[in-house]
ZAMI-663529 format. One record per residue (C-alpha): residue number from 0; residue in three letters; x, y, z. Coordinates in pm, 1 decimal. Layout:
<NUM 'ALA' <X Y Z>>
...
***
This chain:
<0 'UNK' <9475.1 9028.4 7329.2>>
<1 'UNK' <9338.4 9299.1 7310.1>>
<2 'UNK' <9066.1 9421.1 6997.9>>
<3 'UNK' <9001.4 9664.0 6732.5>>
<4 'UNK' <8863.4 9960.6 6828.8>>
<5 'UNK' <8555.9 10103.5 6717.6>>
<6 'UNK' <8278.9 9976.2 6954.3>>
<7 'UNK' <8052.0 10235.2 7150.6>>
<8 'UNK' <8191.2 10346.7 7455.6>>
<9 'UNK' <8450.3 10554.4 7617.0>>
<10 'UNK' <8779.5 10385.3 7646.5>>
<11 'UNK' <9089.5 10585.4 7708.4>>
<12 'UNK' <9435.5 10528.8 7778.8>>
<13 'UNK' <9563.6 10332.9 8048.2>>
<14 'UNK' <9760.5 10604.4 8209.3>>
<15 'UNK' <9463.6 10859.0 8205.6>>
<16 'UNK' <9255.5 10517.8 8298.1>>
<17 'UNK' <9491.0 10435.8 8572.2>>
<18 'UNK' <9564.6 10785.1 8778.7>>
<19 'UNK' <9136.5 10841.7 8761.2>>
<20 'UNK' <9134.6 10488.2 8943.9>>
<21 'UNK' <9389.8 10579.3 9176.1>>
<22 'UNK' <9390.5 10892.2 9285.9>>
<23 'UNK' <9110.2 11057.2 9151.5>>
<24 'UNK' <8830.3 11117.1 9413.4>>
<25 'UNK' <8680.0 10789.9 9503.3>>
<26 'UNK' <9065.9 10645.9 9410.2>>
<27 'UNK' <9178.9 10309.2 9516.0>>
<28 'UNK' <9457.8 10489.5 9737.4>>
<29 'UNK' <9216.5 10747.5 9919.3>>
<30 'UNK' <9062.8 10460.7 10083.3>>
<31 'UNK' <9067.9 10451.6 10483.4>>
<32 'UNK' <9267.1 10103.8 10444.9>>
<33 'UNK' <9593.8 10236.4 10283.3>>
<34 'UNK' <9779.2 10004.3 10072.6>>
<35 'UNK' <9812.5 9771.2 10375.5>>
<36 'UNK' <9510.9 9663.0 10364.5>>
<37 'UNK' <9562.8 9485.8 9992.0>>
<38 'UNK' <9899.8 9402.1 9980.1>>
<39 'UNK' <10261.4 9381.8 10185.9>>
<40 'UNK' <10540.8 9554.8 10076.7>>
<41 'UNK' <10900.2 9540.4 10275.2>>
<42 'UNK' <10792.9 9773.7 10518.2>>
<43 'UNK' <10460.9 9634.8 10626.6>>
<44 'UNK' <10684.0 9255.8 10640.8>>
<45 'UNK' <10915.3 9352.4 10892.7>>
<46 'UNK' <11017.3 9665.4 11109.2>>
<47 'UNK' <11369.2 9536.9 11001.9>>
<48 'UNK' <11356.6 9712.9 10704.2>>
<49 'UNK' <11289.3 10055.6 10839.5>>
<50 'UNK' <11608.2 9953.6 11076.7>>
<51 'UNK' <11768.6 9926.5 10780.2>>
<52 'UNK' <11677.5 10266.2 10593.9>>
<53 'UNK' <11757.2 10449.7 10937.4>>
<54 'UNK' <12121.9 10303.8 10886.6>>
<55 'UNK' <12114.2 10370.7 10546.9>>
<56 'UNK' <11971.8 10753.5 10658.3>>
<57 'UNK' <12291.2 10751.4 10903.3>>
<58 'UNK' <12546.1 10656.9 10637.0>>
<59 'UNK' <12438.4 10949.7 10431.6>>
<60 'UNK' <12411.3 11190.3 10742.6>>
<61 'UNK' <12829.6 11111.6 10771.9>>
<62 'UNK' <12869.4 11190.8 10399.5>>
<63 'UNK' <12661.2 11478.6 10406.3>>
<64 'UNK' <12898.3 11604.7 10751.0>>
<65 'UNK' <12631.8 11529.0 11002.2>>
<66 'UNK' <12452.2 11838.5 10891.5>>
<67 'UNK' <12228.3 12076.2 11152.2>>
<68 'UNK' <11943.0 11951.4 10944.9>>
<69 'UNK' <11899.1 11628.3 10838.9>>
<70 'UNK' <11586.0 11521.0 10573.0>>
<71 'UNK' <11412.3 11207.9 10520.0>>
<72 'UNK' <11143.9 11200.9 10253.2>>
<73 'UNK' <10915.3 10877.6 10236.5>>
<74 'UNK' <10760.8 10915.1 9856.1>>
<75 'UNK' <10421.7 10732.7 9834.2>>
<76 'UNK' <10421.0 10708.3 10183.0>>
<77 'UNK' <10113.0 10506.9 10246.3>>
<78 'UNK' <9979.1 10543.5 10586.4>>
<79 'UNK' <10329.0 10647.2 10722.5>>
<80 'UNK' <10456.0 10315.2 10836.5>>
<81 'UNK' <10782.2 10384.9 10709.2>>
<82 'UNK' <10882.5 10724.6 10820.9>>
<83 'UNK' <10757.8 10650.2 11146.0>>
<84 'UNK' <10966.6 10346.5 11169.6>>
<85 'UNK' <11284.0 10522.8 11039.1>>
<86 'UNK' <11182.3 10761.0 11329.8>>
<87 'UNK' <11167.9 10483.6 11576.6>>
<88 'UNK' <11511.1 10286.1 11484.8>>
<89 'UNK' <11727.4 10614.1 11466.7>>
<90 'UNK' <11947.9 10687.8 11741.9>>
<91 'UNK' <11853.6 10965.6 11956.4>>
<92 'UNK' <12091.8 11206.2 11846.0>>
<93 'UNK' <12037.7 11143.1 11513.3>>
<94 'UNK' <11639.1 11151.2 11519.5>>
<95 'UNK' <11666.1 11482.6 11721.9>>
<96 'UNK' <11841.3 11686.7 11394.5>>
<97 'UNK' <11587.0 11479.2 11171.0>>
<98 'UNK' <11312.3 11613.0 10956.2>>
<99 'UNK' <11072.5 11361.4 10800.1>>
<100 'UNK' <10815.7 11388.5 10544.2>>
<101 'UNK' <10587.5 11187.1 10439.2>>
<102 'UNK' <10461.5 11228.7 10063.3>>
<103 'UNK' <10104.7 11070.3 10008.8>>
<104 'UNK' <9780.5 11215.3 9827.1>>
<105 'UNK' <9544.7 11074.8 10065.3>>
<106 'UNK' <9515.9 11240.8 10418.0>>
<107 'UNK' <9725.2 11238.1 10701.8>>
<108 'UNK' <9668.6 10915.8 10899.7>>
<109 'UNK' <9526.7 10975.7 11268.5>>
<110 'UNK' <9791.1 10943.2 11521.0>>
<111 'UNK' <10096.3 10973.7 11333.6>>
<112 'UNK' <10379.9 11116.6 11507.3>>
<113 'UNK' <10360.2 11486.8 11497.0>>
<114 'UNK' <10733.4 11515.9 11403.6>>
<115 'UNK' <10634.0 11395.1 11058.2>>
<116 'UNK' <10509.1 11653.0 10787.9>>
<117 'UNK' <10258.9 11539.9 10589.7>>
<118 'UNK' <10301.8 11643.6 10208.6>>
<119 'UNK' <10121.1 11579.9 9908.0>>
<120 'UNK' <10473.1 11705.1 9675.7>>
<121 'UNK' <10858.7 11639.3 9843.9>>
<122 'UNK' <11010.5 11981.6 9925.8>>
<123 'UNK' <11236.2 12124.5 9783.6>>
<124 'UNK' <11635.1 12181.0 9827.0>>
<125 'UNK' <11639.2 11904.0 10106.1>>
<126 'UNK' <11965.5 11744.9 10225.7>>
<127 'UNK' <11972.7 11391.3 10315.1>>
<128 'UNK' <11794.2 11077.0 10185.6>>
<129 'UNK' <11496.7 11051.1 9946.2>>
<130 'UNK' <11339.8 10678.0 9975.4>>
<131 'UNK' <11084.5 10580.8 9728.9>>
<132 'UNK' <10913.1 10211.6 9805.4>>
<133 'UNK' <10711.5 10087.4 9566.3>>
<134 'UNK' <10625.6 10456.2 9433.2>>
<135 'UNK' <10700.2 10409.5 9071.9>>
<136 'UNK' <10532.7 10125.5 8959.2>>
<137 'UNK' <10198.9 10319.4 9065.6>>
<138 'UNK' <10294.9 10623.2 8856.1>>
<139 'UNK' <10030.2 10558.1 8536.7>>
<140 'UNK' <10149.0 10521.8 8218.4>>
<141 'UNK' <10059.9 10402.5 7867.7>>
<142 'UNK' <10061.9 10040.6 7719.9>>
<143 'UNK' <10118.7 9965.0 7418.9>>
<144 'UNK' <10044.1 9635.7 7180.2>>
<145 'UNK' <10124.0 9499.7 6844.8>>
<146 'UNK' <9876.0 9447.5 6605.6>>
<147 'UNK' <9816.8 9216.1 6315.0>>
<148 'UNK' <10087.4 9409.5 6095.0>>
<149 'UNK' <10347.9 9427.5 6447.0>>
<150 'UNK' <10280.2 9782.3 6455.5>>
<151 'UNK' <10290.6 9862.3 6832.0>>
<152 'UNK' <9938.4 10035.4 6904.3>>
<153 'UNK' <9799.4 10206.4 7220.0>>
<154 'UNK' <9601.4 10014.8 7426.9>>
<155 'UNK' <9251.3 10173.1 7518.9>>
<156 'UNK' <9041.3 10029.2 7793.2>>
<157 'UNK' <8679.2 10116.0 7926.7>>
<158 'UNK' <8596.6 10136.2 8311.8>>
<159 'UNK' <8513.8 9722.5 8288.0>>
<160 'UNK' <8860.1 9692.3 8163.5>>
<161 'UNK' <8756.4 9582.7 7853.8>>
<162 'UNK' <9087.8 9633.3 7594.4>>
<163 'UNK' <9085.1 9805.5 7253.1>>
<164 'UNK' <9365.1 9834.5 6993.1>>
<165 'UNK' <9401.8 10248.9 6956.6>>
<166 'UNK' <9637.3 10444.2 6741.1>>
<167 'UNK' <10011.7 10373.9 6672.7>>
<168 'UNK' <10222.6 10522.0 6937.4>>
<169 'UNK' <10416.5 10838.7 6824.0>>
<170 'UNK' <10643.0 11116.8 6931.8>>
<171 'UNK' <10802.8 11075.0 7284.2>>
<172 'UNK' <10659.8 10745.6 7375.1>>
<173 'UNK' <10767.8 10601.8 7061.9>>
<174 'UNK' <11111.6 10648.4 7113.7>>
<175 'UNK' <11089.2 10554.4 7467.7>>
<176 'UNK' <10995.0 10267.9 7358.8>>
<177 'UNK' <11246.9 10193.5 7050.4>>
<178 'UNK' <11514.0 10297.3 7292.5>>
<179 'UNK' <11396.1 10094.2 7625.4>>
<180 'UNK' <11157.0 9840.9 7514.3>>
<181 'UNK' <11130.5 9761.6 7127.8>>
<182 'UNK' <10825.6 9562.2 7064.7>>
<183 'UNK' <10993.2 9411.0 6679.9>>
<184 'UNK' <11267.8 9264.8 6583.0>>
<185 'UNK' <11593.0 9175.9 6820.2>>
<186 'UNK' <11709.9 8933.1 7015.2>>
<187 'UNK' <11462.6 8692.1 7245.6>>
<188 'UNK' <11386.3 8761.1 7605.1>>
<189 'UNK' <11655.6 8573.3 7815.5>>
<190 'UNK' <11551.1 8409.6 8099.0>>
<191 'UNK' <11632.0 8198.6 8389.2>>
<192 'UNK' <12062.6 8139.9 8458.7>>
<193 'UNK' <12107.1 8350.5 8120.3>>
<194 'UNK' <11945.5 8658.4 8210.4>>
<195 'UNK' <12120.2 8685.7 8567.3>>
<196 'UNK' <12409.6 8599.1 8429.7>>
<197 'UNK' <12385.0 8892.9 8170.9>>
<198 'UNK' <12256.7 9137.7 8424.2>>
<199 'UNK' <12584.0 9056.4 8649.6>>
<200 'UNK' <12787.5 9079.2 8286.0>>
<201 'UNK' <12621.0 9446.8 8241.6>>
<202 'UNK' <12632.7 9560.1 8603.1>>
<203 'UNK' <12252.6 9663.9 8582.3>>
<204 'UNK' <12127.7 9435.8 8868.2>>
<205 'UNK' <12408.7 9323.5 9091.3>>
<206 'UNK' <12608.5 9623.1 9128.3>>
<207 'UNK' <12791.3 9892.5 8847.6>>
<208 'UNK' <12732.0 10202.0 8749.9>>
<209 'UNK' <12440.4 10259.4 8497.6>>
<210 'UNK' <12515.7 10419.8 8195.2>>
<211 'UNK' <12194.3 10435.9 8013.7>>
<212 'UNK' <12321.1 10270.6 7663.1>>
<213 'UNK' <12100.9 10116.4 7425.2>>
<214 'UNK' <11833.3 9872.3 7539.1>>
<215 'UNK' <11785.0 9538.3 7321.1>>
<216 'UNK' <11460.6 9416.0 7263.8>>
<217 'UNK' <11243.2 9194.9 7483.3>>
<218 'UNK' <11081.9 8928.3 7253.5>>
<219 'UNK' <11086.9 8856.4 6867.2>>
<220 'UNK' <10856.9 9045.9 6638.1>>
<221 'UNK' <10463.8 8957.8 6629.4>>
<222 'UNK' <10133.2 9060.4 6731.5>>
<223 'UNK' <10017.8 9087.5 7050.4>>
<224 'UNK' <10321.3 9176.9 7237.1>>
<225 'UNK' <10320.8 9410.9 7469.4>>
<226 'UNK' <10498.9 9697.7 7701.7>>
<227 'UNK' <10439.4 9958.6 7964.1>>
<228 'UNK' <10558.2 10341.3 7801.8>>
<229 'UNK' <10797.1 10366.6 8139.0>>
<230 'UNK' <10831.7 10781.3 8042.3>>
<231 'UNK' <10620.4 10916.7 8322.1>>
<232 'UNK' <10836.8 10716.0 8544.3>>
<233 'UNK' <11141.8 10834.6 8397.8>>
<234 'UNK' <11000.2 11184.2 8458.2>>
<235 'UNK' <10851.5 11158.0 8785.6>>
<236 'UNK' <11207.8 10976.7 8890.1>>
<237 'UNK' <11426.7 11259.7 8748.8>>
<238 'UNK' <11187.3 11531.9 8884.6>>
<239 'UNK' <11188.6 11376.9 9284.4>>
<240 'UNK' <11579.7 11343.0 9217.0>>
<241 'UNK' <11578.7 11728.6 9164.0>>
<242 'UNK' <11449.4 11795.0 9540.3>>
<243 'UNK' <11753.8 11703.3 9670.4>>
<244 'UNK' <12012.9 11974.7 9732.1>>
<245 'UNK' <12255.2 11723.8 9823.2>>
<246 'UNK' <12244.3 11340.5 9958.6>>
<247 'UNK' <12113.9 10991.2 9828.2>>
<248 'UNK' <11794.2 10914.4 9608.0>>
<249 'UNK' <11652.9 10567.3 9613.9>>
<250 'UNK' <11405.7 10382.6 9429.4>>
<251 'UNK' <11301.5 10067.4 9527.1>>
<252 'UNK' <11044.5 9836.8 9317.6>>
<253 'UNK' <10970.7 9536.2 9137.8>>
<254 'UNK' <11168.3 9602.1 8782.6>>
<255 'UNK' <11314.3 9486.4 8500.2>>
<256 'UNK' <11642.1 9583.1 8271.5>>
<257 'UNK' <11728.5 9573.5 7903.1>>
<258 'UNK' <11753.7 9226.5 7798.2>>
<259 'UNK' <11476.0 9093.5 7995.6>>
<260 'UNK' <11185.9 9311.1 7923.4>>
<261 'UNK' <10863.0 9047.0 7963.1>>
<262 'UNK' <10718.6 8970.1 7604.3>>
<263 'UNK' <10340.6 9027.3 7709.6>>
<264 'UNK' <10406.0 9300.1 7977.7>>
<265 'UNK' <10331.4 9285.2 8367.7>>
<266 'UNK' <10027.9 9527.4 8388.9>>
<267 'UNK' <9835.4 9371.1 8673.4>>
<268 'UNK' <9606.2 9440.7 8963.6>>
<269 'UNK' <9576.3 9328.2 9324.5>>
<270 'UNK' <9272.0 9364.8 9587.2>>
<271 'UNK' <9258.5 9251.0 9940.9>>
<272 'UNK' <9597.0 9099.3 9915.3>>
<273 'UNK' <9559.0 8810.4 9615.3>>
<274 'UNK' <9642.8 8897.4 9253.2>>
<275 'UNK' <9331.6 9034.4 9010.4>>
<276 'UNK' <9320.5 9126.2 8689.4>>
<277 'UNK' <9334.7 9513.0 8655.0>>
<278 'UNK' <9016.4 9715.2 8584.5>>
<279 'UNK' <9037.7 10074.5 8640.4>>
<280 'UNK' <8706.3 10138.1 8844.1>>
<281 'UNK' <8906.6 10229.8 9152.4>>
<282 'UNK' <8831.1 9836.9 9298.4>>
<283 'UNK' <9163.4 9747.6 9257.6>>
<284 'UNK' <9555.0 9893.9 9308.0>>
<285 'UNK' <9694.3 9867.6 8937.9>>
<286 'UNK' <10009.0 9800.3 8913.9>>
<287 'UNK' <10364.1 9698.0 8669.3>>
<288 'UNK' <10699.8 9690.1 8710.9>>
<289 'UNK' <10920.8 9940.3 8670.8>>
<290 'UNK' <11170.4 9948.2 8387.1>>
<291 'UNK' <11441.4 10092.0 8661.1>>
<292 'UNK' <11727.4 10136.0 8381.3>>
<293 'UNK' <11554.9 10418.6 8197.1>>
<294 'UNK' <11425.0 10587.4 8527.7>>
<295 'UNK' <11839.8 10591.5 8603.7>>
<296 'UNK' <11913.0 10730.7 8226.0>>
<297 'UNK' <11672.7 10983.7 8265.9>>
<298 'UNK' <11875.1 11156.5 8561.5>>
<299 'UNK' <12170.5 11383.0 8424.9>>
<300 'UNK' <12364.4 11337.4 8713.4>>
<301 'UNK' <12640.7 11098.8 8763.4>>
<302 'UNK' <12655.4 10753.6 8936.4>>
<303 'UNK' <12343.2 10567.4 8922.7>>
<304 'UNK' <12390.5 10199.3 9004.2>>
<305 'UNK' <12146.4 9882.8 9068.3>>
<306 'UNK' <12147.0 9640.0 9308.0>>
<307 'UNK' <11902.5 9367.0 9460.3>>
<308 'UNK' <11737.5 9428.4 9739.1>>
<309 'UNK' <11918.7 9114.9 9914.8>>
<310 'UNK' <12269.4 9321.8 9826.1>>
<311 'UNK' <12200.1 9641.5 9978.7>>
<312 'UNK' <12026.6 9517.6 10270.2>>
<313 'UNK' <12260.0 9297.3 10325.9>>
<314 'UNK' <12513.9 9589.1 10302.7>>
<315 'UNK' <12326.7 9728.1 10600.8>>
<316 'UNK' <12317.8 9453.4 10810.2>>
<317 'UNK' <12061.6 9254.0 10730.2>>
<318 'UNK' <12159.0 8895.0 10615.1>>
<319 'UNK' <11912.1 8636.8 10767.7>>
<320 'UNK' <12141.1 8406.9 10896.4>>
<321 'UNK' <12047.9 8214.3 11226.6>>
<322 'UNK' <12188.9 8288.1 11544.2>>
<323 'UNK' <12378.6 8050.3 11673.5>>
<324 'UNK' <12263.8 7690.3 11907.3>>
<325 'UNK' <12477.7 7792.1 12181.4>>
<326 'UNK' <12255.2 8158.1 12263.7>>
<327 'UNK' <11981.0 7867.5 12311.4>>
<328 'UNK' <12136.5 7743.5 12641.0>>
<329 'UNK' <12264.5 8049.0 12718.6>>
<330 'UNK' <12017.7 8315.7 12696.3>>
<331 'UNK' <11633.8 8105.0 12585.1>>
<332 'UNK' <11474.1 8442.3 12515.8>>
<333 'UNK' <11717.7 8615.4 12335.0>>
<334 'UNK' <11760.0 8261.8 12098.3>>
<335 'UNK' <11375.8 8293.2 12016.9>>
<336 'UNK' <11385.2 8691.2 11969.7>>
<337 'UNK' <11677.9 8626.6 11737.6>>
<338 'UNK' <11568.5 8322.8 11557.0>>
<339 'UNK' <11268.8 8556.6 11494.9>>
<340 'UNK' <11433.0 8858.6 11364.9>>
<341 'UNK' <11625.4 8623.6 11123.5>>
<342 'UNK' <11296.1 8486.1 10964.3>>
<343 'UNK' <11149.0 8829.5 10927.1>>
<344 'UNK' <11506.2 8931.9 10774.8>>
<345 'UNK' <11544.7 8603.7 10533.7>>
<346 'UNK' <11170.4 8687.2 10404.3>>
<347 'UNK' <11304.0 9069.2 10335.1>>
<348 'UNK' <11653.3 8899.9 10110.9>>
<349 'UNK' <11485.7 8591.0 9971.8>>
<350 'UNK' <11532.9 8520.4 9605.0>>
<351 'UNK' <11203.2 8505.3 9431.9>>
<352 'UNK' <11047.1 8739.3 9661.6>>
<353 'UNK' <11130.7 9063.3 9827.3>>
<354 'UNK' <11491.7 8987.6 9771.3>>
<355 'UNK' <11489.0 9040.2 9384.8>>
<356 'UNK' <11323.2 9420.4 9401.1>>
<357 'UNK' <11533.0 9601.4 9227.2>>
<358 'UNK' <11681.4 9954.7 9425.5>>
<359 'UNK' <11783.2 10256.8 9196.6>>
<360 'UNK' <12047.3 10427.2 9390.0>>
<361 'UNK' <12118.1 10839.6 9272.0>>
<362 'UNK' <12346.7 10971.6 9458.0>>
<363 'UNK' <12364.7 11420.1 9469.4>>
<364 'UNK' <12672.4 11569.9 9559.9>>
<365 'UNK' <12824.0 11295.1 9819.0>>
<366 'UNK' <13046.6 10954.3 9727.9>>
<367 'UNK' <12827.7 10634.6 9723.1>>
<368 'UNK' <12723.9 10524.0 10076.7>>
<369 'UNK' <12626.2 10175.8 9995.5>>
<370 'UNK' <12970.9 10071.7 9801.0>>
<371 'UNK' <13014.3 9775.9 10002.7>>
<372 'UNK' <12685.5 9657.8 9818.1>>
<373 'UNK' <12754.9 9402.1 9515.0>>
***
């Protein structure tokens, strides 16, 4: 828990705390590594899943009238894995209309394929598909934490990550989070059969439109409970959305809905690929999940809708099923490449694991390409 404040120092806000850790000079993500080098996301676990966004890329190219011009943008892309795979897996004819960008602060990785265009903002009026993996839950924001009284307080830290208790939160970030994520009162945090259950009810995780109605509170009243302020994401969200002339926006993190916020908060850090806690002294990634409900409300345009990553990949071909005993004495090779392939795509839909991210879908100006997804 964190404590009064008042000692010597110079603590600040987690979201000023977290961006100088990150991207400011000597940031965690300007190091030669990338984000590879601490932690796996989908696209570093399997070239399946950038397979899977080039379909997904194709199925918007037929909406959009298989265009002259066709746009990928990677947000937060990393070192470029992804929009070089996407490259890779689309067919020729496709690739050949295809512009990618890649949207990273740090510098352009050496020997990236020159087709890419390395960008530190997405461009504007693009037509085609915007894919953001694991870019939210690095956009910094605020925590806050209820003290003795169950006020809900800023958290300050210091460089160590030493927590203080700061002022009460006020104007826009308090009602962000009375609307998304009240820290008194309301119903307990639901959890286990209940909460999926309730998130299949509300169509929030498993398919439905979001409608961005009122949230319900994560955990009883108290002190020391805790949230992430989720408004930069809701603004950073709405503002990539607003690149895209026309075509599909997707966000895909670890998240959380209304219902099920987590009582004490995820704020957490990871180095060199194990968990750690998070001190902003650029040593670390620092990282929580993404309330993915008020990123959709936060869009004015129509027909946001969550899924599960195991749904829409699934949707695009990706199920993790083994291939059948007979290829075995038939075609050895082919048996082992397969059998192979269907590990790397039962790691990317496992429950518990990559299989539960959530993935925002916004679609701009064209029907939904992934309605065979529930």
């Amino acid at each position: 828990m964190a404590t009064e404040a008042g000692a010597e120092g110079g603590p600040r806000g987690w979201r000023a705390a977290t961006r100088a850790a990150l991207y400011g000079p000597d940031g965690f993500y300007r190091g030669p590594e990338g984000p590879a080098g601490h932690f796996r996301t989908s696209v570093h676990a399997s070239p399946l899943f950038a397979g899977a966004v080039a379909r997904l890329l194709c199925r918007v190219d037929e909406a959009l009238g298989r265009p002259a011009v066709l746009d990928f943008v990677d947000m937060a892309a990393g070192r470029g894995e992804l929009a070089a795979g996407v490259l890779t897996a689309l067919p020729a004819g496709v690739a050949a209309r295809t512009r990618v960008y890649a949207v990273e602060l740090a510098g352009r990785p050496a020997g990236l394929d020159r087709r890419i265009e390395w960008r530190a903002e997405p461009p504007e009026r693009t037509a085609g598909l915007l894919f953001a993996n694991e870019w939210l839950d690095n956009v910094p924001l605020e925590v806050a934490e209820t003290d003795a009284e169950g006020v809900p307080r800023l958290v300050l830290v210091r460089d160590d990550g030493t927590e203080l208790l700061g002022p009460p939160v006020a104007g826009p970030e308090a009602e962000w989070l009375a609307r998304w994520w009240p820290l008194a009162g309301g119903r307990p945090a639901a959890d286990g059969a209940e909460a999926a259950d309730r998130e299949a009810e509300d169509g929030q995780a498993t398919g439905g439109e979001v409608t961005g109605g009122e949230a319900v509170a994560g955990a009883t009243s108290g002190p020391g409970l805790r949230a992430e302020i989720g408004l930069p994401r809701d603004l950073a969200w709405a503002s990539a959305v607003g690149t895209l002339a026309r075509g599909l926006a997707v966000a895909v993190d670890y998240a959380h809905t209304a219902g099920t916020r987590p009582p004490f908060g995820t704020l957490t850090g990871f180095r060199k690929g194990r968990g750690t806690a998070p001190v902003p002294d650029g040593s670390c990634d620092i990282t929580a999940h993404v309330a993915l409900d008020a990123c959709a409300a936060a869009c004015p345009l129509p027909g946001a809708r969550l899924l599960r990553q195991r749904a829409a990949l699934r949707a695009l071909g990706l199920t993790g099923s083994r291939p059948p005993l007979t290829l075995a004495s038939t075609d050895p090779a082919g048996y082992v490449r397969a059998l192979a392939a269907a590990s790397q795509a039962a790691e990317l839909v496992a429950p518990g694991g990559f299989g539960d991210f959530g993935w925002l879908l916004q679609p701009v100006g064209i029907p939904d390409v992934l309605a065979d997804a529930v």
